[in-house]
mmCIF file of the N, C-alpha and C atoms, coordinates in Angstrom:
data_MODEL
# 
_entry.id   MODEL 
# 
loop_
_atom_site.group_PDB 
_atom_site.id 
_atom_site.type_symbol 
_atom_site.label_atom_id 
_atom_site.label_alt_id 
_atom_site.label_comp_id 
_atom_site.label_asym_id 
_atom_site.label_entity_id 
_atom_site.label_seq_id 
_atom_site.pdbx_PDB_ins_code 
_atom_site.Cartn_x 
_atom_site.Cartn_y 
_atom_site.Cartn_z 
_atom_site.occupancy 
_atom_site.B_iso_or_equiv 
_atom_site.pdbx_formal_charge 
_atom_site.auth_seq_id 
_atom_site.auth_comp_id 
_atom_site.auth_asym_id 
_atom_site.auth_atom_id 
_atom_site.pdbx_PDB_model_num 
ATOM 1   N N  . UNK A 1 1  ? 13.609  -0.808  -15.844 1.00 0.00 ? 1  UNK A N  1 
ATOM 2   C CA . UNK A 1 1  ? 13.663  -1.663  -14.691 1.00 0.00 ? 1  UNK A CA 1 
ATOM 3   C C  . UNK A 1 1  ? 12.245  -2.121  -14.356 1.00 0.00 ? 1  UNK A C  1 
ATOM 4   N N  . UNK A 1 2  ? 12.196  -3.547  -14.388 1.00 0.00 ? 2  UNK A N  1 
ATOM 5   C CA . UNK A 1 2  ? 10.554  -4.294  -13.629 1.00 0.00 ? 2  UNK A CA 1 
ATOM 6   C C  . UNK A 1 2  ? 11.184  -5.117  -12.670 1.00 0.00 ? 2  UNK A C  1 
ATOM 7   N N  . UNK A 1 3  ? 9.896   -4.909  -11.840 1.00 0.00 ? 3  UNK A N  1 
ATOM 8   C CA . UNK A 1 3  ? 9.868   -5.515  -10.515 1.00 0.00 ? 3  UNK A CA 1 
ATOM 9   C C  . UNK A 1 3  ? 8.804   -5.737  -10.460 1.00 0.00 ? 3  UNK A C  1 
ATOM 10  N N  . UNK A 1 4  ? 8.282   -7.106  -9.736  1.00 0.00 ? 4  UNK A N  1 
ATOM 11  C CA . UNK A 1 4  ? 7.360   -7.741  -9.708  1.00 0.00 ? 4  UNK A CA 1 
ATOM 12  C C  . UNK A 1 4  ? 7.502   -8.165  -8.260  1.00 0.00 ? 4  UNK A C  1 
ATOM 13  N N  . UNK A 1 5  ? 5.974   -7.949  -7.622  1.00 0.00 ? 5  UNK A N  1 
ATOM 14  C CA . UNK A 1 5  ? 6.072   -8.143  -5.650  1.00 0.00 ? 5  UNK A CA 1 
ATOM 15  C C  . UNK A 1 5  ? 5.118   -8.887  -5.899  1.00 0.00 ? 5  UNK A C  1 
ATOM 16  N N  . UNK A 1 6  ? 5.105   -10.136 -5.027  1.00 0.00 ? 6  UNK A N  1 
ATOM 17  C CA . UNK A 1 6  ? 4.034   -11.048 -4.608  1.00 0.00 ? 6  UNK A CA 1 
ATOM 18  C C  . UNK A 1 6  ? 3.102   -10.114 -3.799  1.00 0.00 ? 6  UNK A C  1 
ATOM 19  N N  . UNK A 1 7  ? 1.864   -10.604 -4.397  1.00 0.00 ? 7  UNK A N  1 
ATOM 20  C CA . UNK A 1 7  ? 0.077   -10.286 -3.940  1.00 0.00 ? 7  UNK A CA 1 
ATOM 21  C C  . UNK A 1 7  ? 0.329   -10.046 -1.984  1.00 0.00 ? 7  UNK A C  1 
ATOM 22  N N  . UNK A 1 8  ? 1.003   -11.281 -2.491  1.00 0.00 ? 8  UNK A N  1 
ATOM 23  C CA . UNK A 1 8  ? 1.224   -11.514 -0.443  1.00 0.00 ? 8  UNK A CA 1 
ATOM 24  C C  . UNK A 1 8  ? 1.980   -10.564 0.496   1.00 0.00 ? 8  UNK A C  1 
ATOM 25  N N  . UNK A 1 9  ? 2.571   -9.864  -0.232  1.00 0.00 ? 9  UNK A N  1 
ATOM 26  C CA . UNK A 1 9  ? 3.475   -9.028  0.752   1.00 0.00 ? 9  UNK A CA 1 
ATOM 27  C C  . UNK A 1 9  ? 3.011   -7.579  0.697   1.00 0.00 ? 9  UNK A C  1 
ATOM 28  N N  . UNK A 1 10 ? 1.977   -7.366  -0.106  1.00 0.00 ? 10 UNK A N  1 
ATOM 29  C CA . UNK A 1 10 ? 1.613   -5.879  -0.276  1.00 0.00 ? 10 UNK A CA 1 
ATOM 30  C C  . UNK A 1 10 ? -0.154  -6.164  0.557   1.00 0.00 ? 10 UNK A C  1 
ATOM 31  N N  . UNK A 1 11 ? -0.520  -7.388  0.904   1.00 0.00 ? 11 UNK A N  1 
ATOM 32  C CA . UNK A 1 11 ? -1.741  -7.873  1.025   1.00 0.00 ? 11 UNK A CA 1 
ATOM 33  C C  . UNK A 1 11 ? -2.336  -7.253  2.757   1.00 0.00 ? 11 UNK A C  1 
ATOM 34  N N  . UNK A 1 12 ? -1.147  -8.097  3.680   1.00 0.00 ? 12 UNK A N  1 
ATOM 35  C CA . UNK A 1 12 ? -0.828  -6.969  4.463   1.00 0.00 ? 12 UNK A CA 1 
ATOM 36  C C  . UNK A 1 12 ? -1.460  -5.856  5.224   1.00 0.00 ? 12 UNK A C  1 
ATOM 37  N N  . UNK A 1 13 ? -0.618  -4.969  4.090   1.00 0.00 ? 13 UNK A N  1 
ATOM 38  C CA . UNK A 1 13 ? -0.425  -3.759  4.475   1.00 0.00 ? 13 UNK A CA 1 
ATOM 39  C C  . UNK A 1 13 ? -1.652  -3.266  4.582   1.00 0.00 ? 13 UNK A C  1 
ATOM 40  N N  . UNK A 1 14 ? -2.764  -3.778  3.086   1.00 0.00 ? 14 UNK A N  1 
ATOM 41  C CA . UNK A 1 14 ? -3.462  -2.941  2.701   1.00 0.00 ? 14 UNK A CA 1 
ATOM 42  C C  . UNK A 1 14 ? -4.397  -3.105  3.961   1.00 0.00 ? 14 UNK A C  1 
ATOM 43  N N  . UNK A 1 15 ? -4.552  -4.892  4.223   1.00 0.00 ? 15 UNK A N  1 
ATOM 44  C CA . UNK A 1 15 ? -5.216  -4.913  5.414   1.00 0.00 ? 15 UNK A CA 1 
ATOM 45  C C  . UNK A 1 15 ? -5.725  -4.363  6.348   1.00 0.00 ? 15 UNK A C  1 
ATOM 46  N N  . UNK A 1 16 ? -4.305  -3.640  6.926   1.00 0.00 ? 16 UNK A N  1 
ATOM 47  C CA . UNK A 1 16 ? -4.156  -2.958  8.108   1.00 0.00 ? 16 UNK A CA 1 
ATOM 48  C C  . UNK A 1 16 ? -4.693  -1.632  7.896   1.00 0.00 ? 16 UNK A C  1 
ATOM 49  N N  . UNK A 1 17 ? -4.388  -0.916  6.993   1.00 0.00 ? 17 UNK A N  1 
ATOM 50  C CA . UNK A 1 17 ? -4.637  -0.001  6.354   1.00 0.00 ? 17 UNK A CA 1 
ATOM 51  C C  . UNK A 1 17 ? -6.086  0.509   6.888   1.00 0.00 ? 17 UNK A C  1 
ATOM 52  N N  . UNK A 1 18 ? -6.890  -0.721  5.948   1.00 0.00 ? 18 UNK A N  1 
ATOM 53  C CA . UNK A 1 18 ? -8.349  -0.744  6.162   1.00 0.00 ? 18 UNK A CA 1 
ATOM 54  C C  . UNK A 1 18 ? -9.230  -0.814  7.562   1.00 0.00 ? 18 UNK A C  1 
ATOM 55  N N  . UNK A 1 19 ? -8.312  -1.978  8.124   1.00 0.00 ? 19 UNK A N  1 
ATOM 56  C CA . UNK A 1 19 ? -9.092  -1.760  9.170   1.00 0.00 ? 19 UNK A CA 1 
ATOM 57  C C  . UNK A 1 19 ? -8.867  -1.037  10.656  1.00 0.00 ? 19 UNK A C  1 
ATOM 58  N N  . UNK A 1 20 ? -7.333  -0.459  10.491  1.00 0.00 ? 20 UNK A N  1 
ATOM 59  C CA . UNK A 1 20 ? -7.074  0.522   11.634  1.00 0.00 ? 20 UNK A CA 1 
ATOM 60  C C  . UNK A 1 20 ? -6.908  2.194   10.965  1.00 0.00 ? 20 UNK A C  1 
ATOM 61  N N  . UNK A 1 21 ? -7.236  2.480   9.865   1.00 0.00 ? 21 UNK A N  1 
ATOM 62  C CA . UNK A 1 21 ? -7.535  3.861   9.251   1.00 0.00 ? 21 UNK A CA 1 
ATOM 63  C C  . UNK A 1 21 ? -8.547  3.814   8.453   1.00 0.00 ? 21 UNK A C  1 
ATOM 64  N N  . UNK A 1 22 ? -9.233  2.940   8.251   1.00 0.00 ? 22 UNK A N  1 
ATOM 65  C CA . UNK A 1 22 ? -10.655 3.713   7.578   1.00 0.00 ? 22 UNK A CA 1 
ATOM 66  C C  . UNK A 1 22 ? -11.825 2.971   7.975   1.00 0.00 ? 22 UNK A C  1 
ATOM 67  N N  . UNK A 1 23 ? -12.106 1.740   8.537   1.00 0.00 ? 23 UNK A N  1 
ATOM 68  C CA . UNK A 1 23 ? -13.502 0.772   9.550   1.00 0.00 ? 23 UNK A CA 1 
ATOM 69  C C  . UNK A 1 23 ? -13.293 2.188   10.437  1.00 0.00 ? 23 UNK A C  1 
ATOM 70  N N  . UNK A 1 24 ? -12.469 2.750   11.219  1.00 0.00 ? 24 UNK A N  1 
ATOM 71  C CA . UNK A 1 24 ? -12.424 3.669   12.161  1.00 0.00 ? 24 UNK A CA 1 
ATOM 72  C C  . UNK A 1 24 ? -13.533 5.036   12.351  1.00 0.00 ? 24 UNK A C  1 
ATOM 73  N N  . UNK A 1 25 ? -13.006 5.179   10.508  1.00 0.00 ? 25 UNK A N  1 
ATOM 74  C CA . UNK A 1 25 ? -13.643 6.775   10.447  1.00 0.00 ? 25 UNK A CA 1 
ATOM 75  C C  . UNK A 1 25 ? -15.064 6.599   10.340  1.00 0.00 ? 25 UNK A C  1 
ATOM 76  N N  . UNK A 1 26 ? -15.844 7.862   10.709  1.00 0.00 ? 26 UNK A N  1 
ATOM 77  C CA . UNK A 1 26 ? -17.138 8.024   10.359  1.00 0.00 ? 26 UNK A CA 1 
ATOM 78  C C  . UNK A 1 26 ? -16.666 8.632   8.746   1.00 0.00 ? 26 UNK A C  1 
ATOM 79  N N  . UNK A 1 27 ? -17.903 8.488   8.261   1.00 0.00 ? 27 UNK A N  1 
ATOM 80  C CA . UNK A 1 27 ? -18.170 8.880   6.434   1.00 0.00 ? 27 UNK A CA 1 
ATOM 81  C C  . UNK A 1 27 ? -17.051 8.011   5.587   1.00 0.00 ? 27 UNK A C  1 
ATOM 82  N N  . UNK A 1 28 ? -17.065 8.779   4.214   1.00 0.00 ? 28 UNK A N  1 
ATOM 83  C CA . UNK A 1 28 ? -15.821 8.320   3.649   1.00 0.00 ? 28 UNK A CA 1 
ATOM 84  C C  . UNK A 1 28 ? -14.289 8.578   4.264   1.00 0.00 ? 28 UNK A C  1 
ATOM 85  N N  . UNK A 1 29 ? -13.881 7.473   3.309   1.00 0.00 ? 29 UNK A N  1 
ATOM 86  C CA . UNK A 1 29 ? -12.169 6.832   3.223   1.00 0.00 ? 29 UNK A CA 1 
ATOM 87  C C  . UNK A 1 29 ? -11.569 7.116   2.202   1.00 0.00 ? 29 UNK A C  1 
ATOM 88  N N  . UNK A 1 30 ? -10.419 7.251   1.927   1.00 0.00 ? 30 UNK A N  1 
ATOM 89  C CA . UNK A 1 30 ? -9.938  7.016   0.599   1.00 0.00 ? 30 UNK A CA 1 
ATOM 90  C C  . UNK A 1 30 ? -8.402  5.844   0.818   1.00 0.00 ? 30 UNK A C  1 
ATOM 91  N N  . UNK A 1 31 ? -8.173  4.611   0.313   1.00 0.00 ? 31 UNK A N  1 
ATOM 92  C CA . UNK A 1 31 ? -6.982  4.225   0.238   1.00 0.00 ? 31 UNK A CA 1 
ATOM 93  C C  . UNK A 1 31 ? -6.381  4.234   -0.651  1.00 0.00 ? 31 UNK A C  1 
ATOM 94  N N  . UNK A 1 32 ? -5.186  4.788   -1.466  1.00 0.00 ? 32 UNK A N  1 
ATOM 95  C CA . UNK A 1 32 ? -4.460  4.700   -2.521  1.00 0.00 ? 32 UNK A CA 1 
ATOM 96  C C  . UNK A 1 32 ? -3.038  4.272   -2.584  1.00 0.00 ? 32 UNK A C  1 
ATOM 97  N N  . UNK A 1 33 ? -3.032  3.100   -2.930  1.00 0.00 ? 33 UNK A N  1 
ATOM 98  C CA . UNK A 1 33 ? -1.869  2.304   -3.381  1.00 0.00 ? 33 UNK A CA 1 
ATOM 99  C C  . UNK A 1 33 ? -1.104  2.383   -4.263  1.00 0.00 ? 33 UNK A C  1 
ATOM 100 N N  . UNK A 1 34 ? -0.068  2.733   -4.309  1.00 0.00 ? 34 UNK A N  1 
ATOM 101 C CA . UNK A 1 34 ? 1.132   3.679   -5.282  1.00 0.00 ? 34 UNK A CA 1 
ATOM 102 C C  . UNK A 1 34 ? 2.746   2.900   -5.306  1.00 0.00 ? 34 UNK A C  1 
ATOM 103 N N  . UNK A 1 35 ? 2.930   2.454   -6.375  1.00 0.00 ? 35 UNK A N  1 
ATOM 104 C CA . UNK A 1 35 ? 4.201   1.952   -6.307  1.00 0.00 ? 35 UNK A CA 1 
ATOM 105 C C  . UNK A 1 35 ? 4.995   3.160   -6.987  1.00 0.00 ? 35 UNK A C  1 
ATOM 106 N N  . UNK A 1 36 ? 6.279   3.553   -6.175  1.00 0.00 ? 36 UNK A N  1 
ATOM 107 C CA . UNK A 1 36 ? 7.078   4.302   -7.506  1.00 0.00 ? 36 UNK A CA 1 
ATOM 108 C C  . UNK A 1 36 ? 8.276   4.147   -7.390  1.00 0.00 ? 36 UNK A C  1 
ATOM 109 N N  . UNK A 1 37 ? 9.082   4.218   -8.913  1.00 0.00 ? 37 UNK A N  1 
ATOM 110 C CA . UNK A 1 37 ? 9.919   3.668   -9.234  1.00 0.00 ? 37 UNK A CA 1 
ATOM 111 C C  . UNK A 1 37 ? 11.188  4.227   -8.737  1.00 0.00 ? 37 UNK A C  1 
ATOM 112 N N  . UNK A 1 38 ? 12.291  3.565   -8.103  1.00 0.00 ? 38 UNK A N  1 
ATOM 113 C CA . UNK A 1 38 ? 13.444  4.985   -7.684  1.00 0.00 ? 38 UNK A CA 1 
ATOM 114 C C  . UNK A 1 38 ? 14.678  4.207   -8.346  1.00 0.00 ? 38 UNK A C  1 
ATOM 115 N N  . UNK A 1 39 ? 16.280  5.455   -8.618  1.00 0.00 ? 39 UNK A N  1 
ATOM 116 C CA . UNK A 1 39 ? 17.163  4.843   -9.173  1.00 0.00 ? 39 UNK A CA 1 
ATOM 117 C C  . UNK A 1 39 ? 17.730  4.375   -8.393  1.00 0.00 ? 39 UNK A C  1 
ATOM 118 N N  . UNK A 1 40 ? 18.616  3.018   -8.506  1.00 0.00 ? 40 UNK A N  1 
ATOM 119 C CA . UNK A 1 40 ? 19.283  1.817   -7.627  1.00 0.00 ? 40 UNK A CA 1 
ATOM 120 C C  . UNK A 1 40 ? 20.310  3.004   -6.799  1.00 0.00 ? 40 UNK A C  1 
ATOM 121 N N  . UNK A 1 41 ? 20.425  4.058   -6.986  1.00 0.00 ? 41 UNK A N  1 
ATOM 122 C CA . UNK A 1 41 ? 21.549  4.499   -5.984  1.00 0.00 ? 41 UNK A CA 1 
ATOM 123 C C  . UNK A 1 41 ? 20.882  4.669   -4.796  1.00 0.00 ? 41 UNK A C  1 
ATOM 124 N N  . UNK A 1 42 ? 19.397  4.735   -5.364  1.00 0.00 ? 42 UNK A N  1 
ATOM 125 C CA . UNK A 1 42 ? 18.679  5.366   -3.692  1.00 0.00 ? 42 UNK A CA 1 
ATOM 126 C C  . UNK A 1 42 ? 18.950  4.197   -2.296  1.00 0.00 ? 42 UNK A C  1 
ATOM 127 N N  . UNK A 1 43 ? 19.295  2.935   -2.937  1.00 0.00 ? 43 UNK A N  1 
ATOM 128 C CA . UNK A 1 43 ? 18.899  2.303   -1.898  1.00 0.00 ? 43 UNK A CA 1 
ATOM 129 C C  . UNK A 1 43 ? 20.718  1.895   -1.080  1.00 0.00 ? 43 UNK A C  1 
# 
């Protein structure tokens, strides 16, 4: 199974990500972006 998500809809997230959990912190950040794959019953 492939799936393919537009740039735009994951773009976002990461956004937010960045600038309300890690511009925030003092020192380092880490963000990690993870797609994973599940079987069609899950949904």
């Amino acid at each position: 199974m492939s799936c393919m998500i537009p740039i735009f809809c994951i773009q976002p997230l990461v956004e937010n990500a960045i600038v309300h959990g890690l511009e925030p912190k003092n020192g380092k950040g880490k963000l990690i972006v993870q797609a994973i794959p599940t079987d069609e019953d899950d949904f």
